[in-house]
C-alpha positions as CSV (number, residue, x, y, z in Angstrom):
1,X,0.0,0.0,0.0
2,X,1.2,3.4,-0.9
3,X,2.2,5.4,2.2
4,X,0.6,9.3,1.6
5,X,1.4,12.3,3.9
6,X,-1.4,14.0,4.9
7,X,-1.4,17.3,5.1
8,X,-3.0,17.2,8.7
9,X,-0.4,15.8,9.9
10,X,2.3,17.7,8.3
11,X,0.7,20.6,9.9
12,X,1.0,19.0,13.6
13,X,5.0,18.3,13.1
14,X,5.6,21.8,11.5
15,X,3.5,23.7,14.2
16,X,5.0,21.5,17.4
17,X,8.5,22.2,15.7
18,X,8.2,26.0,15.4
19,X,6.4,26.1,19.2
20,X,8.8,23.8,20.6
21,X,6.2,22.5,22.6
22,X,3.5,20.5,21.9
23,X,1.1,22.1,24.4
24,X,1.8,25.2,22.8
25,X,1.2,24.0,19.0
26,X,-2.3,22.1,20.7
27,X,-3.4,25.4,21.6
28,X,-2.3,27.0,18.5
29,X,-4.0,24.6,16.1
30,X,-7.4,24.3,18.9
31,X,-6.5,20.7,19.4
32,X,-6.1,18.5,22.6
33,X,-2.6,17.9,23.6
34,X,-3.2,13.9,23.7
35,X,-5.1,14.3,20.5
36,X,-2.1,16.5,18.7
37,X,0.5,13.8,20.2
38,X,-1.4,10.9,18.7
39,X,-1.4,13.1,15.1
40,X,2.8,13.4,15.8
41,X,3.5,9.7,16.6
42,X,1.2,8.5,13.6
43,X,3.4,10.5,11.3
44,X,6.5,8.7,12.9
45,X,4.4,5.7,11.9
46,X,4.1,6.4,8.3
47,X,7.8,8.2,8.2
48,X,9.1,5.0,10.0
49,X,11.4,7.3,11.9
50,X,11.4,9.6,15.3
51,X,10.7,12.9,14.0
52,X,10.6,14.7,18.1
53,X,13.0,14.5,20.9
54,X,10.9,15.0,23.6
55,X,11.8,16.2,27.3
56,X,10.1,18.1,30.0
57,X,11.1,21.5,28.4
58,X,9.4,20.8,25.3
59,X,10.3,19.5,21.6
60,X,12.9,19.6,19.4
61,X,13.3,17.6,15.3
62,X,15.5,14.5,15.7
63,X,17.7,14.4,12.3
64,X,14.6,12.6,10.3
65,X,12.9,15.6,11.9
66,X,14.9,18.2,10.4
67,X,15.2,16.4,7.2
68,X,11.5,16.4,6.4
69,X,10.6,19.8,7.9
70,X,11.2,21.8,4.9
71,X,9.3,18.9,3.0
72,X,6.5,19.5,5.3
73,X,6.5,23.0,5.1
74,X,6.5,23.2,1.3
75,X,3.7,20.8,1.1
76,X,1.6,22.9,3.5
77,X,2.6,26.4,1.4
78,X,2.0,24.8,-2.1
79,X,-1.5,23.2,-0.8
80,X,-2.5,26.8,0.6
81,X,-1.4,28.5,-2.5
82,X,-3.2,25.5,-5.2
83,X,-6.6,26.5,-3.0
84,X,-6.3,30.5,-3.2
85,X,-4.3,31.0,-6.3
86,X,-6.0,28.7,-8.5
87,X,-7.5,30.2,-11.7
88,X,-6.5,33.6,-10.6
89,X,-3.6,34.7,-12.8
90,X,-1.6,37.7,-10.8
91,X,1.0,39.8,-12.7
92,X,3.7,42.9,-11.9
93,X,6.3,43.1,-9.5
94,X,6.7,42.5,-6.1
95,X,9.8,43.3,-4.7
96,X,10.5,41.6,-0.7
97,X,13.0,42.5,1.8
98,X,13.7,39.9,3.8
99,X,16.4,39.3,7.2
100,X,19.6,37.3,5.4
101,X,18.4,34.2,8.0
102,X,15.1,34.1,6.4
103,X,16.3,34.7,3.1
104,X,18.3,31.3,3.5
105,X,15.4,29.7,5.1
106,X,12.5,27.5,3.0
107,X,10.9,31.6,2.3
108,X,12.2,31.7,-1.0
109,X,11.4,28.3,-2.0
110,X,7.8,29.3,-1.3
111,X,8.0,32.7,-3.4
112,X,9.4,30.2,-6.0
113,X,6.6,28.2,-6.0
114,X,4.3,31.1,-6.0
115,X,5.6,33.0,-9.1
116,X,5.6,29.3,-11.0
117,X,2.1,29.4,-10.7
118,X,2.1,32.9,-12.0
119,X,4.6,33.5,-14.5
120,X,3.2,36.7,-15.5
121,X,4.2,38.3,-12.1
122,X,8.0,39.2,-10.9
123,X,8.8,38.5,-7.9
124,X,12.4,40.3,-6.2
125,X,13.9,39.1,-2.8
126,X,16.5,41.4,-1.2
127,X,18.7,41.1,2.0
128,X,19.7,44.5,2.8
129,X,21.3,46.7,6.2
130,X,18.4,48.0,8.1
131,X,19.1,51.3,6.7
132,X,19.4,50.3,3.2
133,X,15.4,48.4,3.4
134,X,14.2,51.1,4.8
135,X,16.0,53.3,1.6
136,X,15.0,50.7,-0.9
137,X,11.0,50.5,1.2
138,X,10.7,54.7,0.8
139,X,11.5,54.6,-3.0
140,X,9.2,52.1,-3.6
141,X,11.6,49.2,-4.7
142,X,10.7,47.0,-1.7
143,X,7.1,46.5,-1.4
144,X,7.3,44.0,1.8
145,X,9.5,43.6,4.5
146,X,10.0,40.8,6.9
147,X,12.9,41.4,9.5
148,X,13.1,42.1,13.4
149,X,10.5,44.2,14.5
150,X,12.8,47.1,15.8
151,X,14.2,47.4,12.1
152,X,10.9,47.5,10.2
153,X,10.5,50.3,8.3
154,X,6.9,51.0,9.3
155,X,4.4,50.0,11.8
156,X,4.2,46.1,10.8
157,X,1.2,44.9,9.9
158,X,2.0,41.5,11.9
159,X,4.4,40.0,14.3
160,X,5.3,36.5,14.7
161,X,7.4,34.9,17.6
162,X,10.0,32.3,16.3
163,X,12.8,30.2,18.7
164,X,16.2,30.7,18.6
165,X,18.5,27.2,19.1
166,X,21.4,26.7,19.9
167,X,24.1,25.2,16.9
168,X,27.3,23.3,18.6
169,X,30.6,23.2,16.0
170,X,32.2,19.8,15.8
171,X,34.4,19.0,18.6
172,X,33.0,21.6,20.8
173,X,32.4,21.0,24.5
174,X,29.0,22.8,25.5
175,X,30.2,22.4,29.6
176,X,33.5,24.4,28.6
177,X,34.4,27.0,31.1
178,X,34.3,30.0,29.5
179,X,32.0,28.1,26.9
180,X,33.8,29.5,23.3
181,X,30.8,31.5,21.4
182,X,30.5,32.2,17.5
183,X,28.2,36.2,17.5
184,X,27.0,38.2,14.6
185,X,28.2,41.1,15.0
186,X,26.9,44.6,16.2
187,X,24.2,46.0,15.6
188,X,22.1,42.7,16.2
189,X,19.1,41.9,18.9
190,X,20.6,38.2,18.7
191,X,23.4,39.0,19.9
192,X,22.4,40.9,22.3
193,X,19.9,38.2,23.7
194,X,22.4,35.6,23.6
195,X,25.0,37.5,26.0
196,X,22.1,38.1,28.5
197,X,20.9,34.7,28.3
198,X,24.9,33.5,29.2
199,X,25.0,36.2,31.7
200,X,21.7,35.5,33.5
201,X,22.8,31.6,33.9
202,X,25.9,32.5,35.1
203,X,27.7,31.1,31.8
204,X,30.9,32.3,31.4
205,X,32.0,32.8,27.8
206,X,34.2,34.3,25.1
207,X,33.8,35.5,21.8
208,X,36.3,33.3,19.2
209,X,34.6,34.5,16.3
210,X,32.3,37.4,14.7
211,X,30.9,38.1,11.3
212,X,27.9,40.3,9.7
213,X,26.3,37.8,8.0
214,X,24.9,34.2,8.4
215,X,27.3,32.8,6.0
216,X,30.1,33.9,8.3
217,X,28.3,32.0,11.7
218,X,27.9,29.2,10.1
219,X,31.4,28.6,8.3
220,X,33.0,29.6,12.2
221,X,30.5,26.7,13.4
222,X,31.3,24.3,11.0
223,X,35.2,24.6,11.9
224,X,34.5,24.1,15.4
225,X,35.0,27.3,16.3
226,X,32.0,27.2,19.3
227,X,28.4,27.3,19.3
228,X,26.5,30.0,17.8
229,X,22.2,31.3,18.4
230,X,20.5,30.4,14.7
231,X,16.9,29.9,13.4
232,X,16.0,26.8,13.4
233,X,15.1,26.1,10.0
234,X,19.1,27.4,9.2
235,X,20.5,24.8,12.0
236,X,22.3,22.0,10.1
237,X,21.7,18.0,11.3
238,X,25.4,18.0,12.9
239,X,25.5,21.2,14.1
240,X,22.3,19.9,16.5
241,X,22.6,20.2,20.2
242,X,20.7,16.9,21.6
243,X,21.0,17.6,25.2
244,X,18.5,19.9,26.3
245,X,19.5,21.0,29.6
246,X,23.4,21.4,28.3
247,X,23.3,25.2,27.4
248,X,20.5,27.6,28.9
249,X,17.3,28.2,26.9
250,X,17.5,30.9,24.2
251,X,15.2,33.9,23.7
252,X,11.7,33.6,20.5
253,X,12.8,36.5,18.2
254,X,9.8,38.7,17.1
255,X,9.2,39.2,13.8
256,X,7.0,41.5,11.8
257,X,6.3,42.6,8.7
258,X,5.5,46.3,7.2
259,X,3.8,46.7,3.5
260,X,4.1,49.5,2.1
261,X,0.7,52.2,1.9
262,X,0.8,52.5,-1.8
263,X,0.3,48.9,-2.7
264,X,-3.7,48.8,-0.9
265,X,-5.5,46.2,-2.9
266,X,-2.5,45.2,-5.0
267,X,-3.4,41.1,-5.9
268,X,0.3,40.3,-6.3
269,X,1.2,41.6,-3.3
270,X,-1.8,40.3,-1.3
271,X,-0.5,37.0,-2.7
272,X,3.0,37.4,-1.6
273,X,2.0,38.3,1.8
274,X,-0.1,35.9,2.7
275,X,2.7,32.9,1.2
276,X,5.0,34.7,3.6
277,X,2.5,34.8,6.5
278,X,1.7,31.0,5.7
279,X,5.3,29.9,5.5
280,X,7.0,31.9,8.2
């Protein structure tokens, strides 16, 4: 018999994932928690793998985990986008300024899939300095932007709260004293909230590495060079931390997105906001 992966369930593992509880995803999708843990462990069933670790702080993607979430969360944007965008044809240009960690998350993927369906519409993602979105959003270049809500350029429309995890560099001991840490550098909330966190558990640490972009963190990590705060869809299966209680617990990051006035009633960009609503 053909095994099939309902979107139902896909929904359960991606919401319990980005809640990192699955109390908190129950609540968030108006289900029981025994009823959303049956939904989880049936998936298992048809995956034929753990997809959770599970521990008394919540829930975290085992490595099958983290190999089928952007699966999972394609599925779910493609399904939502095949029941509103279907035998509407959208055209013009969208442009979308996005935070570099989202830009290398599965948010393209889903603006890919969207202008496929619409190859009369152009679609522009941009990673940009805070000050250089907000340039690109006044001229008009940049229609919406997702980032921190501090660096919004506008009151945003939305917010959304997302974890931050921790990523561990091969070879590096998490119970080090000071514990050796990978930042991004200044200006960045992240950074900022990961010192705190340290400080407030009584963690001592140094700094062995710094860079301005995510491509920078994750090459020090990589080369060992200590463990580093990332999103979780950007946390590689080796770079994984498996013991929860091993380093303290990170900081959500709040997220919003601002759209700019003149583009009221735009379809295109409608379209493009809700993909990113439905995928972030």
């Amino acid at each position: 018999m053909a095994r099939d992966l309902e979107t139902a369930l896909l929904r359960s593992f991606v919401t319990a994932v980005r809640a990192g509880s699955i109390s908190r995803a129950a609540t968030a999708l108006g289900h029981t928690q025994p009823a959303l843990s049956q939904q989880l462990r049936k998936l298992e069933g048809i995956v034929g793998r753990p997809l959770l670790h599970r521990s008394p702080s919540g829930v975290s993607p085992t490595r099958a985990g983290e190999e089928l979430l952007p699966y999972a969360e394609r599925i779910l944007s493609l399904s939502a986008q095949a029941l509103t965008e279907t035998g509407r044809a959208l055209t013009g240009h969208c442009g979308v300024g996005l935070l570099e960690d989202l830009a290398a998350s599965q948010l393209p993927q889903a603006l890919a899939d969207l202008a496929r369906l619409h190859p009369g519409a152009t679609l522009e993602v941009l990673t940009f300095s805070s000050a250089a979105m907000r340039e690109a959003y006044d001229a008009g270049r940049i229609q919406l932007v997702l980032d921190e809500v501090p660096y919004v350029p506008g009151p945003p429309r939305w917010t959304v709260r997302r974890p931050l995890v921790w990523a561990i560099g091969q070879g590096v001991d998490v119970a080090a004293d000071p514990l050796p840490v990978v930042l991004f550098s200044n200006p960045c909330l992240w950074r900022t909230a990961v010192l705190e966190t340290l400080e407030r558990n009584e963690r001592r640490w140094h700094m062995t590495y710094e860079s301005n972009s995510l491509v920078g963190v994750l090459a020090a990590v990589r080369a060992g060079l200590g463990v580093a705060a990332l999103m979780p869809a950007n946390l590689e299966p080796a770079m994984a931390c498996h013991d929860e209680d091993a380093l303290p617990t990170l900081p959500d990051v709040e997220l919003g997105l601002a759209r700019h006035p003149r583009t009221a009633g735009d379809p295109l960009v409608d379209a493009v906001e809700t993909a990113l609503r439905r995928t972030i």
